[in-house]
N, CA, C and O atoms as a GROMACS GRO file, in nm:
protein
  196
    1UNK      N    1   0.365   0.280   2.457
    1UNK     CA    2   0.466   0.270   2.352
    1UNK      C    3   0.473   0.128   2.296
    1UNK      O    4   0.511   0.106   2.181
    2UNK      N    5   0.447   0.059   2.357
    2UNK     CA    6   0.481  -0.118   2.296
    2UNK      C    7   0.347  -0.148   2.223
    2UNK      O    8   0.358  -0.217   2.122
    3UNK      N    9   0.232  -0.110   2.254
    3UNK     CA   10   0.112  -0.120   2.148
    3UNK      C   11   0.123  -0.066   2.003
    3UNK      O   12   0.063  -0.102   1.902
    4UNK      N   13   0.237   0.052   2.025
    4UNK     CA   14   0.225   0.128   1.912
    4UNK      C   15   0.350   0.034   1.826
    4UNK      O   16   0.327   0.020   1.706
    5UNK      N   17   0.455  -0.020   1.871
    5UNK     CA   18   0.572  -0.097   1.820
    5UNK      C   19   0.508  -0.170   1.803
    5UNK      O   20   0.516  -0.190   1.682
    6UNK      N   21   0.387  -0.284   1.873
    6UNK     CA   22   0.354  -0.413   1.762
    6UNK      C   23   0.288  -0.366   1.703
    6UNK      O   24   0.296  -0.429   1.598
    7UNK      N   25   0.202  -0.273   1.687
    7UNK     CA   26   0.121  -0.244   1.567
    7UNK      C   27   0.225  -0.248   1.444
    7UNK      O   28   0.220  -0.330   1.353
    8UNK      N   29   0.332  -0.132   1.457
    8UNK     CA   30   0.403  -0.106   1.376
    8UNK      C   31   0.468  -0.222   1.291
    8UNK      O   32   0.504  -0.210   1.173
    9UNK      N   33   0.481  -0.368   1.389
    9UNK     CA   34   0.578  -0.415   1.360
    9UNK      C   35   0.454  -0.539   1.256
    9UNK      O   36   0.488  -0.599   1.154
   10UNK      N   37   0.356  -0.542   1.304
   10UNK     CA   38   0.230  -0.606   1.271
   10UNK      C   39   0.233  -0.539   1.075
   10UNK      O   40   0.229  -0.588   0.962
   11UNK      N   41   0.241  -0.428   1.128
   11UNK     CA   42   0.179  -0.355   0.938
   11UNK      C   43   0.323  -0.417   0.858
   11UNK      O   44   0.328  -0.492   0.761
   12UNK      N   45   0.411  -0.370   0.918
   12UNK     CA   46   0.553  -0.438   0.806
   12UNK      C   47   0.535  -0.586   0.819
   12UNK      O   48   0.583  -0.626   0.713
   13UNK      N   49   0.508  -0.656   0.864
   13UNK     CA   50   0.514  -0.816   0.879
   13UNK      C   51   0.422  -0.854   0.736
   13UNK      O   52   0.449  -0.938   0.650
   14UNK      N   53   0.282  -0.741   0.746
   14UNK     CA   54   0.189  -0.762   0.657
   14UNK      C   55   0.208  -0.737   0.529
   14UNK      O   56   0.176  -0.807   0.433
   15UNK      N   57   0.279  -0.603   0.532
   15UNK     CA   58   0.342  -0.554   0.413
   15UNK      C   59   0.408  -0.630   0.354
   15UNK      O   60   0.375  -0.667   0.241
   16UNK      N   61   0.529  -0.675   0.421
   16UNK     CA   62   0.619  -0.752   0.340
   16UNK      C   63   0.572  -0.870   0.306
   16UNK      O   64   0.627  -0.904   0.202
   17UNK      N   65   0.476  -0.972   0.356
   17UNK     CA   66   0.402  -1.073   0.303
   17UNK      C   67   0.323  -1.077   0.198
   17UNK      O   68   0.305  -1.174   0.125
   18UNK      N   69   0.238  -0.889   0.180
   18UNK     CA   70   0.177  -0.903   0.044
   18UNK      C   71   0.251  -0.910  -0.067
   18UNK      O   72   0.231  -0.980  -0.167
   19UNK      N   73   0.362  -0.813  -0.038
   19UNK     CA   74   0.454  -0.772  -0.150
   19UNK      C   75   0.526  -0.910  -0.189
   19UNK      O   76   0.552  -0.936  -0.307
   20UNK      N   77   0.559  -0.999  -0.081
   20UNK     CA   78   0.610  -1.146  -0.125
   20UNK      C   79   0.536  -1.256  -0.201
   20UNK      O   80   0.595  -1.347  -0.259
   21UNK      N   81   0.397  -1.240  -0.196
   21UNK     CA   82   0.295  -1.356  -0.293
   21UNK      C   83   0.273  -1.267  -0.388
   21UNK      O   84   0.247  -1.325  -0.494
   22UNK      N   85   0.270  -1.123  -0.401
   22UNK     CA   86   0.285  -1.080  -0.546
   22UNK      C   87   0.393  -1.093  -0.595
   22UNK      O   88   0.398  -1.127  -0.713
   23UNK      N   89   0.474  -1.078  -0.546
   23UNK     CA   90   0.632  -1.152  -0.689
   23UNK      C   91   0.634  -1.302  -0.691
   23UNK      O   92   0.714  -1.352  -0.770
   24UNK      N   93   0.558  -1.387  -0.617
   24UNK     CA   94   0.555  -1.536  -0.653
   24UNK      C   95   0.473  -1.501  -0.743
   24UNK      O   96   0.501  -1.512  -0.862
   25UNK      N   97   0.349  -1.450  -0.696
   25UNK     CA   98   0.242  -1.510  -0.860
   25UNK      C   99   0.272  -1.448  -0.911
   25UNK      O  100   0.271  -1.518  -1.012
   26UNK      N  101   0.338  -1.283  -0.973
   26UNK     CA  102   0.362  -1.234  -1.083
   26UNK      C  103   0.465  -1.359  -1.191
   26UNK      O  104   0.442  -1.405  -1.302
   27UNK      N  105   0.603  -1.384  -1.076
   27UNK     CA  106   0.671  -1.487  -1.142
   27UNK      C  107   0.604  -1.593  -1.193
   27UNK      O  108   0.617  -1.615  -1.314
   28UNK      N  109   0.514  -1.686  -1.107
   28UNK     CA  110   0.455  -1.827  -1.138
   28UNK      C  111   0.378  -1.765  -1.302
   28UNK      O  112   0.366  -1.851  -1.389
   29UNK      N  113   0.337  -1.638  -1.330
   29UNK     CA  114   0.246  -1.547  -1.465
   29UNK      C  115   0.292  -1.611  -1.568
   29UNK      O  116   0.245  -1.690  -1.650
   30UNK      N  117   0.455  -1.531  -1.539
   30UNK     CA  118   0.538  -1.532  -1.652
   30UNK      C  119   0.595  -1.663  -1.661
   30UNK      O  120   0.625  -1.672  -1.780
   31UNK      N  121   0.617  -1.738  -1.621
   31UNK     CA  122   0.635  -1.888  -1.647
   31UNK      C  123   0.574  -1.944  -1.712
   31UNK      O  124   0.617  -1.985  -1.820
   32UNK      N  125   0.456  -1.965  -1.672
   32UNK     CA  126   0.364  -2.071  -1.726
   32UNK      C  127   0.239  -2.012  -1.828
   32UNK      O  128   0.138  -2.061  -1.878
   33UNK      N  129   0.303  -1.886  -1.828
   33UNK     CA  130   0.185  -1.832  -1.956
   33UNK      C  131   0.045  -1.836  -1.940
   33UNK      O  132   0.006  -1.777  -2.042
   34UNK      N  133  -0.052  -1.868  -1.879
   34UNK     CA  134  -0.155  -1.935  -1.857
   34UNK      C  135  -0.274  -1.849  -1.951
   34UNK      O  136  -0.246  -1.731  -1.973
   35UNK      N  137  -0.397  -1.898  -2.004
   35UNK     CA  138  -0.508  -1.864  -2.073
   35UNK      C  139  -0.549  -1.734  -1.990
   35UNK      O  140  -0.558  -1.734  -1.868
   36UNK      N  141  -0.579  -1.584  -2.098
   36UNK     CA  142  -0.631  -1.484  -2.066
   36UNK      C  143  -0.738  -1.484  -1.965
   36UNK      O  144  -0.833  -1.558  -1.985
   37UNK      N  145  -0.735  -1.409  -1.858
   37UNK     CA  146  -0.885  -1.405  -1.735
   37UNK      C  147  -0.821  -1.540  -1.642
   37UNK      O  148  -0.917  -1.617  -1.637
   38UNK      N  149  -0.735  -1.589  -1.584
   38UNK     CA  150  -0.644  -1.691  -1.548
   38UNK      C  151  -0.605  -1.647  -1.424
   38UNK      O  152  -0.513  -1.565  -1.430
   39UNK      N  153  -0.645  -1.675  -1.308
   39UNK     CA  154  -0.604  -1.601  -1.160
   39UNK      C  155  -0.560  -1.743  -1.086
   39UNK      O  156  -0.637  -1.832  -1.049
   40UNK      N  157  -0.416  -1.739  -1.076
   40UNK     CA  158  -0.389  -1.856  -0.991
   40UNK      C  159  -0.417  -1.821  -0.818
   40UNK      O  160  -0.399  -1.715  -0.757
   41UNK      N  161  -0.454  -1.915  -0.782
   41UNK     CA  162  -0.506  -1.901  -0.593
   41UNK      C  163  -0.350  -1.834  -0.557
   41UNK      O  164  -0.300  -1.911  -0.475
   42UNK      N  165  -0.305  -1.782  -0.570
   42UNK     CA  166  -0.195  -1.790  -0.465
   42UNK      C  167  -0.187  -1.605  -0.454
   42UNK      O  168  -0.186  -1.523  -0.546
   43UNK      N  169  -0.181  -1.579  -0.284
   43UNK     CA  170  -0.168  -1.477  -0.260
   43UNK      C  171  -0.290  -1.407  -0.288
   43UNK      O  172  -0.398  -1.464  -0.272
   44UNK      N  173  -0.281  -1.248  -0.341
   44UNK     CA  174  -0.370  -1.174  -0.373
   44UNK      C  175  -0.435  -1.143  -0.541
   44UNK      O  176  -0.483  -1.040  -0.587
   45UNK      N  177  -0.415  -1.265  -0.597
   45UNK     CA  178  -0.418  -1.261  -0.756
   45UNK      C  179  -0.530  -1.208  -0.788
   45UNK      O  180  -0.544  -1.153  -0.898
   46UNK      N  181  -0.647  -1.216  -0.680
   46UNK     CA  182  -0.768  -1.138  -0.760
   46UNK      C  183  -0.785  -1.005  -0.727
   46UNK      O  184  -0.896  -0.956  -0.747
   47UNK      N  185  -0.685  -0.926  -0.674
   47UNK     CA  186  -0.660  -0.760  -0.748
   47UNK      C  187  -0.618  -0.745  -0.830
   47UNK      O  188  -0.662  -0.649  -0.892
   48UNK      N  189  -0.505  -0.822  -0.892
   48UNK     CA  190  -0.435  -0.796  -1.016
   48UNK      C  191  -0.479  -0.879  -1.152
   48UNK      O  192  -0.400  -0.911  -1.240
   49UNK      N  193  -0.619  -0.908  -1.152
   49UNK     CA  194  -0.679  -0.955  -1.299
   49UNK      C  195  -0.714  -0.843  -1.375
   49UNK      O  196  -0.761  -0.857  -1.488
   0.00000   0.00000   0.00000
């Protein structure tokens, strides 16, 4: 049972970390406007070009 709780607790830790650098860089997007084809390093920006 405790392999299966850190796993569990492992995938939400992960989850919620992706989902957190996609609303930074979506936000940092809309801020600064940046030139079309424009992937700032942060997080997972090169799925969402």
């Amino acid at each position: 049972m405790e392999v299966k709780d850190a796993l569990t607790i492992m995938f939400l830790f992960g989850s919620f970390i992706l989902a957190l650098l996609t609303y930074i860089n979506n936000n940092t997007r809309k801020n600064k406007n940046p030139p079309k084809g424009y992937a700032p390093k942060v997080g997972f920006s090169f799925l969402m070009t």
